[in-house]
N, C-alpha and C positions, 0 to 999 in steps of 0.2 A: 521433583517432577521428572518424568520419562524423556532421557536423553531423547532429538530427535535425531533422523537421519539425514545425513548430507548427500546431495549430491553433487560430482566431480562435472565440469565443463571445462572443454580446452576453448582457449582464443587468442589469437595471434599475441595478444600480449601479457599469456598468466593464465592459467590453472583460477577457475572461481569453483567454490565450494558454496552447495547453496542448500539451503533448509529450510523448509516453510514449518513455521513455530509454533501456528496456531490462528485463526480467526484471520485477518490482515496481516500478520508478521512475520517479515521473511529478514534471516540471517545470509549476508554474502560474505566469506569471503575472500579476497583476491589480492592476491602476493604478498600476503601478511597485512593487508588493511581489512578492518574490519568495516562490514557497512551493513545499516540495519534500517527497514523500512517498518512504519507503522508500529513499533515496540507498544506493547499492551500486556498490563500484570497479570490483565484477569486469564486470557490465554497461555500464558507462561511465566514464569519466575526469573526474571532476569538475575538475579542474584548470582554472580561467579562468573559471568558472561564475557569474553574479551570488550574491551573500552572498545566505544566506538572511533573510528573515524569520521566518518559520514554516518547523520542521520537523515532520510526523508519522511517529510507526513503528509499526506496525502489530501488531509480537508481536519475537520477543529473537532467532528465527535467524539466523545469522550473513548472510544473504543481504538482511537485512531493518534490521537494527541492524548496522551497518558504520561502526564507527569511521572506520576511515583515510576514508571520504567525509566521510562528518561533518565532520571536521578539514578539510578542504577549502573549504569554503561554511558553518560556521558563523562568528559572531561572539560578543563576549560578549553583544550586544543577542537572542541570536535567542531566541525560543521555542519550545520541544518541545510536542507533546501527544504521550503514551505510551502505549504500552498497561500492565497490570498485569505481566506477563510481563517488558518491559523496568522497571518499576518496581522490580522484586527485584533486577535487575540493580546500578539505580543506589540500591538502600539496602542490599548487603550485597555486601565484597570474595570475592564468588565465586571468582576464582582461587586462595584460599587456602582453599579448603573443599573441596578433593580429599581424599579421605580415603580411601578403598577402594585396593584395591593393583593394580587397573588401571589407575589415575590416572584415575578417570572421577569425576563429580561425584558426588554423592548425590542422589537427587532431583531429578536437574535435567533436563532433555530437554536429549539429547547434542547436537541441534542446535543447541544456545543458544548464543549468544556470551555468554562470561561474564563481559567485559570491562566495566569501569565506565567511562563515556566520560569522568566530571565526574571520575577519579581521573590516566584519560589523556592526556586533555586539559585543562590548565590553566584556560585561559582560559575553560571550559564551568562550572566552579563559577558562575563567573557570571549563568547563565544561567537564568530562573525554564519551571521544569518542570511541566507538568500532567500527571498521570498520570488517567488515568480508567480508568473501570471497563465493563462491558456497560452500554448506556445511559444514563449518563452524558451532559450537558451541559456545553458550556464556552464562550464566547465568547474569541476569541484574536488578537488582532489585528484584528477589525472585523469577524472569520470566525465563522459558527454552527456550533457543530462536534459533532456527536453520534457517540458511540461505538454499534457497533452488533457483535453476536456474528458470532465467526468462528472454526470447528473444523471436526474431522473428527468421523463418525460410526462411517461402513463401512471407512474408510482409518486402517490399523494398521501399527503398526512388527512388525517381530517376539517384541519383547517383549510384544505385547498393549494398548501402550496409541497412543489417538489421534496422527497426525502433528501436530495441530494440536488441544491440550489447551483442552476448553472452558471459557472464564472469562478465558485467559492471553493470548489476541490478541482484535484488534480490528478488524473495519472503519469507517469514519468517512464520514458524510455531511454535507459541505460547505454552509453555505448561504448562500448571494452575494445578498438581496435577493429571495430567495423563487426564485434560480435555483440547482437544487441538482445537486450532483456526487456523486454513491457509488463509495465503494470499497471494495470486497468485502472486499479481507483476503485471506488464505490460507485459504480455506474449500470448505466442499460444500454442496450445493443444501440448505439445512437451510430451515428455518419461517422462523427471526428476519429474514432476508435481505427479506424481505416490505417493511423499514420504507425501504428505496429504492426501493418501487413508485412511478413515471412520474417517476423524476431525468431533468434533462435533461440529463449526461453518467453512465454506469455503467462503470466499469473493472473488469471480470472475470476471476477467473485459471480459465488453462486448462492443467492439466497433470495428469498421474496419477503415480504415486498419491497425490501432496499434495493437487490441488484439485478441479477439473470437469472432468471427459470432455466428449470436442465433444458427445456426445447430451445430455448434462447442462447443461453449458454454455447452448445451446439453452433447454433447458427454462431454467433460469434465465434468460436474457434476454425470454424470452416475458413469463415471470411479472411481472417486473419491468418491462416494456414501456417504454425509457428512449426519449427522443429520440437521442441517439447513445450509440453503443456501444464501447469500446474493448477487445479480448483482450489481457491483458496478462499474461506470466512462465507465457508458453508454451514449451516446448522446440521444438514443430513446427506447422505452420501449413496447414491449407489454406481459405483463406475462403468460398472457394466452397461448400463443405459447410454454413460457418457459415451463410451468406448465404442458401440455399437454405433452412435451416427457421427462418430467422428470422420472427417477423410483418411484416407494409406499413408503411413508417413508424420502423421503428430502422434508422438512418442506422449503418453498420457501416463503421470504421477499423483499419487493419494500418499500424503503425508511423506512423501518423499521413496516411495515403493513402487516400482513401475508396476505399471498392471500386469506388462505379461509375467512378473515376478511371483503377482500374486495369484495371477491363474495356474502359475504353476505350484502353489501348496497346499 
């Protein structure tokens, strides 16, 4: 698979090197620790990858909570922050709680992976897990890590309920020494999203009907006014559109390319 490209960030405490890998998956890392959010095989190939130190996930869809990467780049040393969503995961054997005669779960959003990683993976019992909650605190490795809300509102399944149940995922704001990284989560332009205003990286998803439309998207990055900006676990792409209602001053990346990089080739 096509190396990606890193970008360099200074902050008072370390050099972070940061890569968006595909779909949700972003590689950081910073002063020889590695830290990986949302690892997923079907966007990339974790195979050869530095072990992780930190892992975060974000909410339990299978896109997001992806065993087979896991197994790839974790160790017994690594540690998890979770969201609540994957937390049900890993305290109740879901695959044996089919119970309807569709073989669908009860109660579970059919997105879920309902795989227990620490049942799949051996070597992951090992591994001390934080689960948080909406706003929630945690320190994890040397990382400020706060959980921050992420759902849908106006974006329904056809059964009626949210694609993105509020309470069950999370986004997580990073803080390196008072240099902070946001990442939305799988959400839409809601209130709570407010608590990453002026990060100076923001990783935003851009797709329909899971998360933000480009006009949404937009307004979110306004609001939020980060120093750089990354679209991430878009199905299609045009920056220029992004770039154009953007405000002066968020520095806007696609795959890890700045745009004025690529207006200029």
């Amino acid at each position: 698979m096509e190396a990606k490209r890193y970008n360099t960030f200074y902050t008072p405490v370390g050099l972070l090197n940061v890569a968006h890998l595909g779909h949700g998956s972003v590689h950081i890392e910073w002063e020889g620790m590695h830290i990986y959010v949302d690892p997923y095989n079907d966007a990339y190939d974790f195979t050869g990858m530095k072990k992780a130190d930190l892992i975060l996930l974000t909410h339990a869809h299978t896109d997001h909570y992806d065993c087979e990467a896991i197994k790839k780049i974790a160790t017994p040393n690594t540690k998890f922050v979770v969201s609540k969503g994957v937390g049900t995961c890993l305290d109740n054997d879901l695959l044996r709680m089919r119970i309807d005669v569709d073989n669908n779960p009860l109660n579970v959003d059919p997105s879920t992976n309902l795989e227990n990683m620490k049942k799949s993976i051996a070597f992951l019992q090992l591994c001390s897990v934080a689960v948080m909650q909406n706003g929630d605190k945690v320190k994890a490795r040397g990382v400020e890590i706060e959980a921050t809300p992420a759902y849908n509102v106006e974006q329904k399944r056809d059964n009626g309920h949210p694609f993105h149940i509020k309470g069950e995922g999370n986004g997580y704001i990073l803080n390196f020494g008072g240099f902070k990284v946001y990442f939305a989560g799988d959400t839409e332009f809601v209130p709570e999203m407010a608590a990453g205003k002026g990060a100076d990286i923001a990783f935003l998803p851009k797709n329909l009907p899971y998360t933000l439309s480009d006009e949404k998207f937009i307004e979110a990055a306004n609001m939020l006014n980060p120093k750089n900006l990354f679209p991430i676990h878009y199905f299609e792409m045009d920056w220029k559109k992004l770039a154009r209602g953007l405000k002066p001053g968020i520095s806007l990346y696609v795959d890890g390319v700045h745009c004025t990089d690529i207006q200029q080739k």
